[in-house]
C-alpha positions in Angstrom: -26.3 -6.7 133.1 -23.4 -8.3 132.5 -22.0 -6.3 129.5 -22.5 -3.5 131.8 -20.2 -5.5 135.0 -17.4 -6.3 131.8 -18.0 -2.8 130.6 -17.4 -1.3 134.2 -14.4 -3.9 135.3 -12.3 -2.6 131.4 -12.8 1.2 132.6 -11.7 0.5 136.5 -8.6 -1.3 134.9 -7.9 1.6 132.5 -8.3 4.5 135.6 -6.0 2.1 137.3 -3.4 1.9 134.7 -3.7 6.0 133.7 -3.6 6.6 137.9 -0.4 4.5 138.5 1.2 6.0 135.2 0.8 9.4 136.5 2.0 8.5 139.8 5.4 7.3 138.3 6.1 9.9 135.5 4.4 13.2 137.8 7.4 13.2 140.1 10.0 12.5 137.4 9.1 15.2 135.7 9.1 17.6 137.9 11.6 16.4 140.4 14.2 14.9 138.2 14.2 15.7 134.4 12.3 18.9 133.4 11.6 19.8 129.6 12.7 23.3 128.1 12.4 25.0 125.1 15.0 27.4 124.1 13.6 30.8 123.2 15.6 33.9 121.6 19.0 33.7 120.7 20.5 34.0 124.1 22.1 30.6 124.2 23.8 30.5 120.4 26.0 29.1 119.2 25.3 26.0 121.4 21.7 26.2 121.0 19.3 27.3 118.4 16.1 29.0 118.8 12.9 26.5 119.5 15.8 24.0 120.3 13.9 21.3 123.0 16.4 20.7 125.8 15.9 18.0 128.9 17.3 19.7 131.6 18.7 17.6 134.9 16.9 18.8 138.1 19.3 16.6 140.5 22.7 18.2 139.6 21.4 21.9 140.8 20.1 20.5 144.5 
């Protein structure tokens, strides 16, 4: 019984960690910094095809 309490405490402190890590980088990432990949060669010469760009979602509001 008590392997099962310490077993049961470890995965409540894990689901807590995972919940409060998506709770901090969900909004980030889509409010503030959102991740593109460049595809085609619309955007040469300053960016190459399957180029990974971070664009900045506060400048455009």
């Amino acid at each position: 019984m008590k392997v099962l309490s310490s077993f049961l405490l470890f995965v409540w402190e894990i689901l807590k960690i995972v919940i409060i890590a998506l709770v901090i980088v969900i909004p980030i990432r889509y409010f503030l910094f959102q991740p593109f990949i460049v595809k085609g060669q619309s955007m040469e010469p300053n960016f190459e095809d399957s180029n990974y760009l971070i664009v900045d979602e506060l400048s455009y509001r």
